[in-house]
N, C-alpha and C positions, 0 to 999 in steps of 0.2 A: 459042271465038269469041263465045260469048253474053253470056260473060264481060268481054270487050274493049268490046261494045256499052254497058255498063252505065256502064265508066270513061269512053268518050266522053262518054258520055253528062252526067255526073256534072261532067266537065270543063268542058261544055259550059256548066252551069248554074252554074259558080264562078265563069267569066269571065263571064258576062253579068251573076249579081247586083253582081261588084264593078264593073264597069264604072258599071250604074245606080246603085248607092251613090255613086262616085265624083263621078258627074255630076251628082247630084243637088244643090240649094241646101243652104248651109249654113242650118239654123236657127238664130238666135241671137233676141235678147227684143231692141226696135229701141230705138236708144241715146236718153235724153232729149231734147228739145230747148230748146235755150240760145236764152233767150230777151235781151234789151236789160234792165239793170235787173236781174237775177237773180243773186245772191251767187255765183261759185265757189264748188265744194267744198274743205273747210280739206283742207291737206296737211303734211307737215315731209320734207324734202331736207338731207342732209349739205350744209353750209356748203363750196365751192370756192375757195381761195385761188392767190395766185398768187407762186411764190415766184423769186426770181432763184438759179443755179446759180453757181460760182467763174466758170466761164466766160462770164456775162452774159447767160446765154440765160434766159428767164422759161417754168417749169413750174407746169400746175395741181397744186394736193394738196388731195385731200379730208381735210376735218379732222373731227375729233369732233363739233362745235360742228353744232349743230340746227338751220334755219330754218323757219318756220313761212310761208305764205301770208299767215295773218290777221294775223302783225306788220308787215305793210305796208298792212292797212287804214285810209284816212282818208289816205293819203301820196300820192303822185305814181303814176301808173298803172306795174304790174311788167309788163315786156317781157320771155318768154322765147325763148331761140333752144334750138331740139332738133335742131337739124341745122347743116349748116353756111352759112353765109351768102356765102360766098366763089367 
């Protein structure tokens, strides 16, 4: 029986530390802030083409071919979509 005490016991304090773990804030270090005037950071993305099928239907294909952010500096402002627009 004293024994049984021990495991409640024990049980007792697993569910409550993971509970408070869980609930707890995540820490993360807070993300810079983007300011008006302040350069992006450079990046490079496989290059997306768009190819037509025998059937006429048009599929993306990532190609080899590199693009870089900073090759569009000085040009007309890059619009990205990361989701759908639709």
């Amino acid at each position: 029986m004293h024994d049984m005490r021990w495991l409640c016991v024990a049980v007792v304090v697993l569910v409550v530390a993971s509970v408070t773990i869980a609930a707890a804030p995540a820490t993360r270090p807070a993300a810079p802030r983007i300011a008006v005037g302040v350069e992006a950071p450079d990046f490079e993305l496989p290059r997306l083409t768009i190819e037509t099928s025998q059937d006429g239907k048009g599929a993306g294909k990532v190609s080899d071919e590199k693009v870089r952010l900073s090759s569009f500096r000085g040009q007309q402002p890059v619009f990205i979509v990361l989701s759908s627009y639709t």
